[in-house]
C-alpha positions in Angstrom: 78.2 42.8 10.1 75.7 42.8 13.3 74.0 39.3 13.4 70.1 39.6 14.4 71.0 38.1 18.2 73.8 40.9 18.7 71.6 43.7 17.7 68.7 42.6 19.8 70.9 41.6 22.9 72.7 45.5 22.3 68.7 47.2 22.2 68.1 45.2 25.3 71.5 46.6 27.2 70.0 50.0 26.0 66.4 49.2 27.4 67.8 48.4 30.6 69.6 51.4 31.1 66.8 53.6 30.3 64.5 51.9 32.9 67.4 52.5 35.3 67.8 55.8 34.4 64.2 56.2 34.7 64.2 55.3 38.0 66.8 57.1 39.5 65.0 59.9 38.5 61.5 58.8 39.8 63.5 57.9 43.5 65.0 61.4 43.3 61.6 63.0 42.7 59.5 61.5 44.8 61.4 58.9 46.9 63.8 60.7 48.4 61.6 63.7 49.5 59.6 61.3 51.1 63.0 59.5 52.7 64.2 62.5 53.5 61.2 63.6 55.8 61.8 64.3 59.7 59.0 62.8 61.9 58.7 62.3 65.5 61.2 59.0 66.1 63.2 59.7 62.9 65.7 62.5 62.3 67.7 63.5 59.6 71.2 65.4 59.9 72.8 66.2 56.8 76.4 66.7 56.2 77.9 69.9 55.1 80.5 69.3 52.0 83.1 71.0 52.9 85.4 72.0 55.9 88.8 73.4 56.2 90.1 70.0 56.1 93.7 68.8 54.9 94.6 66.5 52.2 95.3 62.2 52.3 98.6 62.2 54.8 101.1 59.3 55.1 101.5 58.0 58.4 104.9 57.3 58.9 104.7 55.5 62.6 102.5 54.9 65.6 103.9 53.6 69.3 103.9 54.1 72.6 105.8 55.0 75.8 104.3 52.5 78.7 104.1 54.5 82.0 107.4 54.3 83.1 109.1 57.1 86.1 113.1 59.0 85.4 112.4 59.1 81.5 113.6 61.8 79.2 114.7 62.3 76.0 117.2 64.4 74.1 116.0 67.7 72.4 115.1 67.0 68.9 112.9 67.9 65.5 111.4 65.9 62.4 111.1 66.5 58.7 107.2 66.0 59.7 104.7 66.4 61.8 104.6 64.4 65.3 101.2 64.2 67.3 101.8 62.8 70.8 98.9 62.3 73.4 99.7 62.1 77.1 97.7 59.2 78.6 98.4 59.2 81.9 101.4 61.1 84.6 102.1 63.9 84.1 105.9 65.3 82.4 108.0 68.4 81.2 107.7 69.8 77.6 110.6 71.6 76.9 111.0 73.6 73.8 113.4 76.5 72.1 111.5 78.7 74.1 111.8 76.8 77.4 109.5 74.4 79.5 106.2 73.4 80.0 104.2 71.3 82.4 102.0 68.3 80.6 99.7 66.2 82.2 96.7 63.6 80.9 94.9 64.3 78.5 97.1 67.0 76.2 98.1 66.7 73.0 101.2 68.0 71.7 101.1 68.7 68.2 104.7 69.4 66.7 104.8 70.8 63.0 108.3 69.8 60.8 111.4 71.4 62.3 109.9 71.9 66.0 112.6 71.3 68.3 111.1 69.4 71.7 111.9 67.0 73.8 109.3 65.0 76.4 110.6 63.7 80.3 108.8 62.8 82.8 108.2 65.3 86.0 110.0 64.4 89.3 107.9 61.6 91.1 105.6 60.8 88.3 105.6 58.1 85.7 104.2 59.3 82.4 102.9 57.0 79.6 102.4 58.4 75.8 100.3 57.4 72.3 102.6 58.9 69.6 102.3 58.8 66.1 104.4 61.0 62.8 102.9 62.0 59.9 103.8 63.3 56.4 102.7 65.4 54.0 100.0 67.2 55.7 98.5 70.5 54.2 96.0 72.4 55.6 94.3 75.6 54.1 96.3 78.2 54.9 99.4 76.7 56.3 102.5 75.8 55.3 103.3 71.9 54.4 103.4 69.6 57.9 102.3 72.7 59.9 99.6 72.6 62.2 99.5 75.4 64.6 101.4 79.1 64.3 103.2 80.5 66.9 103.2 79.7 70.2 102.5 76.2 72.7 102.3 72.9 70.8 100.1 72.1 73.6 96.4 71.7 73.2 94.0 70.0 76.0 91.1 67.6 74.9 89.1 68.0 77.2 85.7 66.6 77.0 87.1 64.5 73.6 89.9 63.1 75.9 88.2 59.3 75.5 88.1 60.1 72.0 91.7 60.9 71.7 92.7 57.7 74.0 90.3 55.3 71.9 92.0 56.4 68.8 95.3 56.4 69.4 94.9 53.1 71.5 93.3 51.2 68.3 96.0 53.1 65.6 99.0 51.7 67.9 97.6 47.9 67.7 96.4 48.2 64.1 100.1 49.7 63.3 101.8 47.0 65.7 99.5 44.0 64.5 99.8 44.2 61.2 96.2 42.3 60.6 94.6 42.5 57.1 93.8 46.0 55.5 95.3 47.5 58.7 97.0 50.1 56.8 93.5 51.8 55.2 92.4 51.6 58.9 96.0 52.8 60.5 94.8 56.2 57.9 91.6 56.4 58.5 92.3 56.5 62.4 94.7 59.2 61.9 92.2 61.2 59.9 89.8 60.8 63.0 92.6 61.9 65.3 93.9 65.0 63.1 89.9 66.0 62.6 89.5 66.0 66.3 92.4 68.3 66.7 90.9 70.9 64.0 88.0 70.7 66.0 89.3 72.0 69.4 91.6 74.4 67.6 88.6 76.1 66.0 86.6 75.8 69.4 89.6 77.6 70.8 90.1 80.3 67.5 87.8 80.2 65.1 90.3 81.3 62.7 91.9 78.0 62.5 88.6 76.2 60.9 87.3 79.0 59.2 90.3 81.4 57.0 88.5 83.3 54.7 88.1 87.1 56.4 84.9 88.2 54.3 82.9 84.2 55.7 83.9 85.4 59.1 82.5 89.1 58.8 79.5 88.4 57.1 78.9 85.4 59.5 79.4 87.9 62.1 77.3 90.4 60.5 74.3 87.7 60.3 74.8 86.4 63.9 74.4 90.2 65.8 71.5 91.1 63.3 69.6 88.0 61.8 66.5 89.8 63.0 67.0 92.7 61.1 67.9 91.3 57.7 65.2 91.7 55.1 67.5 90.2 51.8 70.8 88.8 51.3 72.2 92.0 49.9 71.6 93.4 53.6 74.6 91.2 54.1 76.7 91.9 50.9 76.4 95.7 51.2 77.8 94.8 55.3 81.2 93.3 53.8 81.3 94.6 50.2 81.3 91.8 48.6 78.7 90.3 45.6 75.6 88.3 46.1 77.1 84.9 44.2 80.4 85.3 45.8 78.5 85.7 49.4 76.5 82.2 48.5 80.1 80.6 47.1 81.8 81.4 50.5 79.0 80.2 52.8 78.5 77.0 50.8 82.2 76.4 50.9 82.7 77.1 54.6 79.6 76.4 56.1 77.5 74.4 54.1 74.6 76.2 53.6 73.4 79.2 51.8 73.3 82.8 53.4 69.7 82.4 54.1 69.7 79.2 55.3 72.1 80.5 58.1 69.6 83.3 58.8 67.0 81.3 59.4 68.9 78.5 61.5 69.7 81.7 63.4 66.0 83.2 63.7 64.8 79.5 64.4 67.6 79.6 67.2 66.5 82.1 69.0 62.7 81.4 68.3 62.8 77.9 69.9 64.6 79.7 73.0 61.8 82.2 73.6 59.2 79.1 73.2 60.8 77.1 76.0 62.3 80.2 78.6 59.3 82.6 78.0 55.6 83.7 77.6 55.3 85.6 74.5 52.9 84.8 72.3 53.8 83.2 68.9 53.0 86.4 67.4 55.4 88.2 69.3 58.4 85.9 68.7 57.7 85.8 65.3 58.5 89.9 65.2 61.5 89.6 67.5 63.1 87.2 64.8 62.9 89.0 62.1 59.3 88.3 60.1 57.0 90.7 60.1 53.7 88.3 58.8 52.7 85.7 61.6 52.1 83.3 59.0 55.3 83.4 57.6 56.9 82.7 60.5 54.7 79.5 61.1 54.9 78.2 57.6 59.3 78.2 58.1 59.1 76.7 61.4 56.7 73.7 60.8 58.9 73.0 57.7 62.4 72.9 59.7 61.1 71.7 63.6 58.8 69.5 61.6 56.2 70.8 64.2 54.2 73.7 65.1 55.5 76.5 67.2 52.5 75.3 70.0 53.6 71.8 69.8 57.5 72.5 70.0 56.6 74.8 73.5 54.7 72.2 75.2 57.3 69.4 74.9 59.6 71.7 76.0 58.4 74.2 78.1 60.8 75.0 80.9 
C-alpha cells in the first residue's frame, strides 16, 4: 500500500516530466526556428545524414618508417587492409602487376590479400605513416576492400596536411598509450579513411555514390534544373516512383529532389548576379520560374537576402 508521501513524491516525478516535455516542444516550435535563422555574421550548415560511409573498424597498428635511404622490404600481403602515407622521399611500389614510382604526399591504400612491397628509390630517403585495419565494409565492396582494380595509389593533394596531421597524431596516440587513447586512435582513423572516400569520389563519383538510378536522376536534374516543372519530370527521366526518388536522394544526398533543384537554380542564379547584367526578372526565367515573385520569395528564404542585395556585395 502507497503511503500519502510516495504517492505525492510519484505525481510530482510525473509533473516534472510533463513541463519537460512541454518544453521541448515549445523549443522545437518556436526556439529552434528562431536558432536556426541565417543572418548577416551567423551562418548555419547543416549536415546531411547519411553518406556511403563504412561501418566501426578495428585498428590493428599504427607506426612509422623514419626517413632513412637503401630501404626495402620483401613482397608481402595482410588478412586486412593497410593504409600507408608517404611523408617525405620519394620510393618504388612494386606490386603483382609490377612497379610504381611514389613520392610525398600519396597514399597507398592496400585491401586484404594485396601483394606489395615499399623501397626506397636510388639516392632518396623515404619516410612513411602506416597504420592496418580490420573489418572494414564499405557499401558495395567486399569485406577490407577499398579500391577495385587497378593502382593502390591515390595522391592527396590539396588534403596532404590533413593526411600528415592525422597520421602524425594516430602514431603518438598509438605509441603513447595516454588515457582514452584508444577511442581517439579510432576516431583518427575514421578521419583518415573519410578523407580517402573523399578523394576517391572527387576522382569517380562512383565510389561515394553506388546507387545507378541517384546518379541518373542527379544527372538528369543537374543538365535541366531549369526545365523541371515537378518531381515526376524527374521520375518519368529514370523510371522510377516518386517516394522511391525522395528515399534515394535523402539517403545519398541529404536532401529532397526539390531541394536539389533549387540549390541548383539558386547556383546558377547567384552566378548571373555577380558575372552579368540581367535583370532579376530575366534570371529568374533562365532558372526555371516563370513568376518573378516566386523566384524572389525562394531566394530571400535560402541567401537570407534579396537578389539586389546579394549582387551588390558581390558584384564582379
Amino acid at each position: 500500500m502507497e503511503t500519502l508521501a510516495e504517492k505525492v513524491q510519484q505525481k510530482s516525478k510525473l509533473f516534472r516530466k510533463k513541463i519537460d516535455f512541454a518544453r521541448a516542444v515549445c523549443y522545437n516550435k518556436g526556439m529552434k526556428e528562431i536558432h536556426l535563422q541565417n543572418t548577416e555574421v551567423r551562418k548555419h550548415y547543416t549536415v546531411n545524414k547519411k553518406s556511403a560511409g563504412f561501418n566501426k573498424v578495428n585498428l590493428l597498428y599504427a607506426g612509422e618508417l623514419k626517413k632513412t635511404g637503401n630501404w626495402k622490404e620483401e613482397l608481402h600481403s595482410h588478412a586486412f587492409c593497410e593504409l600507408v602515407y608517404v611523408k617525405a622521399g620519394a620510393g618504388v611500389l612494386r606490386t603483382a602487376q609490377g612497379e610504381c614510382c611514389i613520392r610525398a604526399g600519396d597514399l597507398l591504400l592496400y585491401g586484404a590479400n594485396f601483394l606489395h612491397s615499399e623501397a626506397s628509390a636510388e639516392g632518396e630517403e623515404l619516410a612513411l605513416y602506416f597504420c592496418g585495419i580490420d573489418r572494414l565494409k564499405l557499401k558495395d565492396r567486399a569485406e577490407n576492400t577499398i579500391l577495385g582494380e587497378g593502382t593502390p595509389i591515390l595522391s592527396t593533394g590539396e588534403l596532404r596536411g590533413e593526411f600528415e596531421k592525422y597520421f602524425a597524431d594516430l602514431v603518438r596516440e598509438v605509441q603513447q598509450k595516454p588515457y582514452y587513447y584508444d577511442e581517439i586512435s579510432a576516431a583518427l582513423v575514421k578521419i583518415i579513411l573519410d578523407l580517402a572516400l573523399r578523394l576517391l569520389a572527387q576522382k569517380d563519383e562512383e565510389n561515394f555514390s553506388t546507387n545507378d538510378s541517384y546518379r541518373h536522376a542527379r544527372k538528369f536534374i543537374d543538365e535541366n534544373y531549369e526545365k523541371i516543372e515537378s518531381i515526376e519530370d524527374i521520375c518519368r527521366s529514370v523510371y522510377i516512383s516518386r517516394y522511391y526518388l525522395t528515399h534515394l536522394f535523402k539517403e545519398y544526398g541529404g536532401v529532397s529532389p526539390i531541394q536539389y533543384v533549387i540549390s541548383k537554380r539558386m547556383e546558377k542564379a547567384k552566378q548571373l548576379l555577380s558575372e552579368t547584367d540581367l535583370s532579376v526578372r530575366e534570371i529568374a526565367e533562365q532558372t526555371g520560374y516563370a513568376e518573378t515573385a516566386s523566384f524572389l520569395k525562394t531566394f530571400k528564404k535560402v541567401e537570407n537576402m534579396t537578389p539586389s542585395d546579394f549582387r551588390k556585395r558581390n558584384r564582379r
